[in-house]
VEXMARMI-379755 format. One record per residue (C-alpha): x, y, z. Coordinates in steps of 0.5 Angstrom, whole numbers, plus 500, padded with zeros to 3 digits. Layout:
N
XYZ;...
//
This chain:
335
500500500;502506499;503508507;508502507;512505502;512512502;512513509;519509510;522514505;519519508;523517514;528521519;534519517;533522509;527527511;531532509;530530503;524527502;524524495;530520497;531512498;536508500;543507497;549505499;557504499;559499497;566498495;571499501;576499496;575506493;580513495;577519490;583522486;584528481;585525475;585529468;580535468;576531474;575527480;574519480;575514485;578509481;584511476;585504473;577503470;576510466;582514462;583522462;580523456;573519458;572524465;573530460;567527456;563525462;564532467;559536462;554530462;553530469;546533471;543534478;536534478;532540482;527538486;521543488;515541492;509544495;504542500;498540497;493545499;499551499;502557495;508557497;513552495;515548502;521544499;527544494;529536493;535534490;537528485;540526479;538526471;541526465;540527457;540522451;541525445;536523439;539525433;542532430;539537430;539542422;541548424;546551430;546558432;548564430;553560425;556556431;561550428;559546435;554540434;547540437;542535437;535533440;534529447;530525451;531528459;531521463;531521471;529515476;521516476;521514483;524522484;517525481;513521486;508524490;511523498;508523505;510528510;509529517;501532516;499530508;502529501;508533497;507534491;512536486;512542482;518542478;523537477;528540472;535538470;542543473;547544467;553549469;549556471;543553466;537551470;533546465;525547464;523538463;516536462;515530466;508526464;509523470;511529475;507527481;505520481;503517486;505509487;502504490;503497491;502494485;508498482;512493485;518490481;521483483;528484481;529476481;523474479;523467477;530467479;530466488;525465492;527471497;523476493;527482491;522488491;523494487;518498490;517503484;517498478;521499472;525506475;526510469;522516468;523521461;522527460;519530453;524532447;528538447;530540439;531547440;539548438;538555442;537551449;543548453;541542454;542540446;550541447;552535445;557535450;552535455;548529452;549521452;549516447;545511449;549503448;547499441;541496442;545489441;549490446;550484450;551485458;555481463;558480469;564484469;563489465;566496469;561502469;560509472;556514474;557521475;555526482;555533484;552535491;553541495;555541502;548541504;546535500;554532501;553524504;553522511;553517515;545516515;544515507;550512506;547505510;544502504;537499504;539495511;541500515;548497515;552498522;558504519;563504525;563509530;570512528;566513520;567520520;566527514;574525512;573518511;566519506;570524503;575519501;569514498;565520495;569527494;569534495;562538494;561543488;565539484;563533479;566525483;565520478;564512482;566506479;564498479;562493475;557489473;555484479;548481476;544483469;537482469;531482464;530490466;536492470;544491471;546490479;554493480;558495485;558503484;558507491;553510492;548516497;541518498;541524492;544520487;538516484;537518477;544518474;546516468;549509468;555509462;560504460;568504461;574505457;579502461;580493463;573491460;572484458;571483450;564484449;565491450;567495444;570500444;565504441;562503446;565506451;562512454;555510453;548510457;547504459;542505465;537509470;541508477;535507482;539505489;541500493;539493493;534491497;537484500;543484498;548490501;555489496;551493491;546498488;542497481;539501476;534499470;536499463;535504458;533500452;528497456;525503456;519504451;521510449;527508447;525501444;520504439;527509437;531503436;538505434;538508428;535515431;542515434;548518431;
//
């Protein structure tokens, strides 16, 4: 029922964001450095060139949402999103030489969701992807749903007898087109190319995502315990989650693998913390296995939805080319 859902991420431990869920860190072994242009936490997994690719992709996602029944807003929330590039676009502005294309904005639904406060519903207003000083408008058909029992998605299904609920269902949301060269978001530097649609997922492929946050919205100890609340030892302190996660007001990009791949979603060993949900999920260019081509390297793969709800050494994300939107398009849409 939708009290057991939402009033369990509505929880103290993350009322300071009310849209967010579990997630997790999962990877011990990690120690974020500077590494090119950017900051990564594991050197041996991504190149210099694909960091500066990535660092003008990532997309914090801003939030605002309003107490049914009132004017004023009562919340700004924070998540991630991204962009999916569609295809070129004819014409640039002002005779510019830089390349624009259309885009499909992309984010974790669970992010657009109506949430339960302590005396009535949240609704959110807006959701709108941050691009360097640029502040996004998105149309999201689904801003404001209300989830419910029935979304639930076992992630085993069919695969173990414990069930492993995903309380939101399939966890991507996307935004209507963006086809206007004037908008920022039709950069192509900001966009990721989705993976071909042939692409054959496996255990051991390496992937990443992309993060910024605030000192306002940095990890802490509370929304880094994953989905069952994991003991994080007493002496866990500021210095040592910089050390997982980085610096605020800069972009850090977290690595893994893929531990478990399913009809709809991937499990992987990327760390991650309340407010990252929504991510874009991309493939490495450094020690991936033969089914990764190399031109395949730096592209969106996954949604990242959070922590896993049975097992503590990861969290997960859906796939993007199981997503409607993206199956009707095929690949050919793409450049």
């Amino acid at each position: 029922m939708i009290d057991e859902i939402d009033l369990a991420v509505a929880s103290e431990k993350r009322s300071t964001n009310p849209v967010g869920v579990a997630e997790s860190l999962v990877n011990w072994d990690k120690d974020i450095i500077q590494w090119g242009f950017g900051h990564v936490d594991d050197a041996k997994l991504i190149s210099r060139e694909l960091v500066r690719q990535v660092l003008p992709k990532c997309a914090p996602l801003n939030i605002k949402l309003r107490k049914d029944g009132t004017a004023p807003w009562a919340k700004n929330c924070h998540a991630h999103g991204g962009l999916i590039r569609r295809e070129i676009l004819q014409s640039s502005p002002g005779g510019s030489t830089a390349t624009f294309c259309s885009v499909y904005p992309v984010t974790a639904k669970h992010n657009l969701r109506r949430v339960v406060g302590d005396n009535g519903f949240f609704t959110p207003k807006e959701a709108n992807i941050l691009l360097s000083d640029n502040e996004i408008d998105i149309m999201w058909d689904e801003l404001g749903w209300l989830p419910t029992e029935a979304d639930r998605f076992d992630l085993r299904e069919g695969k173990e007898t414990q069930p492993a609920l995903s309380p939101y269902g399939f966890d991507v949301s996307v935004g209507n087109e963006i086809a206007d060269a004037e908008n920022p978001a039709c950069a192509a530097k900001a966009s990721f190319q989705k993976v071909r649609v042939d692409f054959k997922f496996e255990k051991g492929q390496k992937v990443g995502m992309a993060v910024f946050f605030t000192n306002q919205t940095k990890p802490t100890r509370a929304t880094i315990a994953g989905a069952d609340d994991a003991e994080i030892p007493e002496d866990f302190g500021e210095a040592e989650i910089k050390k997982y996660y980085g610096e605020p007001g800069r972009v850090n990009i977290y690595t893994g693998e893929i531990k478990y791949v399913g009809p709809k979603h991937i499990e992987y060993s990327i760390n991650s913390f309340t407010g990252c949900s929504g991510a874009v999920v991309f493939l490495l260019d450094k020690d991936q296995p033969a089914s990764v081509d190399q031109s395949d390297w730096g592209r969106a793969v996954a949604i990242h939805s959070g922590a896993h709800p049975l097992m503590s050494d990861r969290n997960y994300g859906f796939l993007i080319n199981e997503h409607s939107t993206f199956e009707t398009l095929g690949a050919k849409s793409y450049y």
